[in-house]
C-alpha positions as CSV (number, residue, x, y, z in Angstrom):
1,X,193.6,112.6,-26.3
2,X,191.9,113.6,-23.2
3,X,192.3,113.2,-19.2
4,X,189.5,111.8,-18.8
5,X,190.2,108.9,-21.5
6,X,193.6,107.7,-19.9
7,X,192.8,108.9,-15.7
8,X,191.6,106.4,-13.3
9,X,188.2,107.1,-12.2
10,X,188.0,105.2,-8.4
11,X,190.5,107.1,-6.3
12,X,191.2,106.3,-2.7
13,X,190.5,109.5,-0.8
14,X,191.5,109.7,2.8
15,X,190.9,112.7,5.8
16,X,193.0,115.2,7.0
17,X,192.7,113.8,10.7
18,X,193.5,109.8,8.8
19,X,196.0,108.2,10.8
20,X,199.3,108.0,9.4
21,X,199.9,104.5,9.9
22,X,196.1,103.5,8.5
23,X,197.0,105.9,5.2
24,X,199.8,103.7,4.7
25,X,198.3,100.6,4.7
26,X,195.4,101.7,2.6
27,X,198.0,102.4,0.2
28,X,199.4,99.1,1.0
29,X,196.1,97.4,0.5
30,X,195.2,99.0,-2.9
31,X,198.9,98.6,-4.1
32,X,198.6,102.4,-4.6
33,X,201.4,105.3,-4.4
34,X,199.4,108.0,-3.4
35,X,195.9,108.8,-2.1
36,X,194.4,112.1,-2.2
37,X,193.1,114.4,0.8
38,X,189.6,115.5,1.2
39,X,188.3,117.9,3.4
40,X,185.2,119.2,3.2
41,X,183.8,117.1,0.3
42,X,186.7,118.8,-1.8
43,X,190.5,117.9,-2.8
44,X,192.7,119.7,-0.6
45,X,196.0,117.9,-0.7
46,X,197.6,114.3,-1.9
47,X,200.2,112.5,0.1
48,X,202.7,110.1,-1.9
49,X,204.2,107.1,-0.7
50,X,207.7,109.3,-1.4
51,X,206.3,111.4,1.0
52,X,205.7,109.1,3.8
53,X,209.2,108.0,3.3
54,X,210.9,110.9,3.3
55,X,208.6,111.8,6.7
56,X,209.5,108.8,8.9
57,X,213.6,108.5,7.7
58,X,214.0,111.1,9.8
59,X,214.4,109.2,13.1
60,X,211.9,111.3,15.2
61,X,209.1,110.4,13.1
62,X,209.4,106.8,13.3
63,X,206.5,106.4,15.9
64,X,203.4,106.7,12.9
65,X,201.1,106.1,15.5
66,X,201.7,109.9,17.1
67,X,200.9,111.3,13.3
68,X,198.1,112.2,10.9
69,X,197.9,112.7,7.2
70,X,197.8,116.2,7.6
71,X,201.3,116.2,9.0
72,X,202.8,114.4,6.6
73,X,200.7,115.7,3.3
74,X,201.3,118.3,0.3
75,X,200.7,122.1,1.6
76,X,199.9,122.6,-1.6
77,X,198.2,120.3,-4.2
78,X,197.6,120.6,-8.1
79,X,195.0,119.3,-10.3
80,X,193.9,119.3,-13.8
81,X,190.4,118.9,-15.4
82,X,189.1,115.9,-17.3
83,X,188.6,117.8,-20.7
84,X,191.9,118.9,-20.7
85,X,194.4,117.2,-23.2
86,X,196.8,114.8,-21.7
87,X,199.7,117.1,-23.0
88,X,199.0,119.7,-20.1
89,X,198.9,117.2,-17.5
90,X,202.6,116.0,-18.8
91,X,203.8,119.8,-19.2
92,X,202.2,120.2,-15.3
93,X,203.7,116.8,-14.4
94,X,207.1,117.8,-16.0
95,X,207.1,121.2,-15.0
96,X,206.5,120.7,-11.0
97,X,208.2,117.2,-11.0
98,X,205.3,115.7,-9.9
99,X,203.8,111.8,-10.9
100,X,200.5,112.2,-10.0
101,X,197.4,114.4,-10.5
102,X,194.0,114.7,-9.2
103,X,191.5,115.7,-11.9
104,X,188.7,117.9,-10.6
105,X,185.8,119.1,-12.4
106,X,183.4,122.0,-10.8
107,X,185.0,121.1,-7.5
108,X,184.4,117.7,-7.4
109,X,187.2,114.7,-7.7
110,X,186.3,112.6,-10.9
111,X,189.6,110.3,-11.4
112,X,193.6,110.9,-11.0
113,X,196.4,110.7,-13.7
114,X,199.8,109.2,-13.2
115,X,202.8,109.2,-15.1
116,X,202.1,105.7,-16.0
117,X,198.3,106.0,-17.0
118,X,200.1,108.4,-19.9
119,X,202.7,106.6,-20.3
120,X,200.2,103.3,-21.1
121,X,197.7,105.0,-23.2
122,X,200.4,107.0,-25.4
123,X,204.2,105.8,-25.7
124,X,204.7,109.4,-27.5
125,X,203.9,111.4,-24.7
126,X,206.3,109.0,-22.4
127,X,209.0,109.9,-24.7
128,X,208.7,114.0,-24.4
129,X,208.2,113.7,-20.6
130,X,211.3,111.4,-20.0
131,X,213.0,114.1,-22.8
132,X,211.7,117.2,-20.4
133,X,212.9,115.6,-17.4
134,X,216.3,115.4,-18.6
């Protein structure tokens, strides 16, 4: 089985320069945990709704109105491609300890895969990712 046959193709994408507080509710919205970051027509980060959480507990951040996604978003951010098989994106998943993944193709975002788009197209797969994760 492929990416591209368990992914969701419509992804929210948001800016850089996206306030924080209008990220959250487009998450909210979309009843979404993540959206991913676009800048300059191509995936440059993803932000999580972990993320936002861990950002604002910290009592200085509180104010979401004084940030940006870009403050609050992945420095770094990894993606898969569609024809790959849905065992890499659990071994990349697993190995970085990470739930979601943007699937890029020649540069351009064509869907995302979460841990539960695998884990409701193939119960096998869900039981070797919750075994790695042990």
């Amino acid at each position: 089985m492929l990416v591209k046959d368990v992914m969701t193709r419509n992804v929210v994408t948001v800016q850089r320069d996206t306030p924080l507080r209008e990220a959250a509710e487009i998450m909210a919205d979309n009843h979404i945990g993540c959206l991913v970051v676009k800048a300059g027509g191509k995936v440059s980060s993803i932000i999580t709704d972990r993320d936002m959480l861990v950002f604002i507990a910290d009592e200085s951040h509180r104010n979401l109105d004084s940030y940006r996604v870009k403050d609050v978003m992945s420095d770094y951010v990894i993606t898969i491609r569609s024809t790959s098989p849905v065992e890499k994106a659990v071994e990349l998943m697993t190995e970085n300890r990470i739930k979601k993944i943007p699937v890029v193709d020649d540069d351009r975002l064509v869907g995302i895969i979460t841990m539960s788009d695998i884990i409701w197209a193939q119960p096998k797969l869900a039981g070797k990712l919750s075994q790695k994760a042990k």
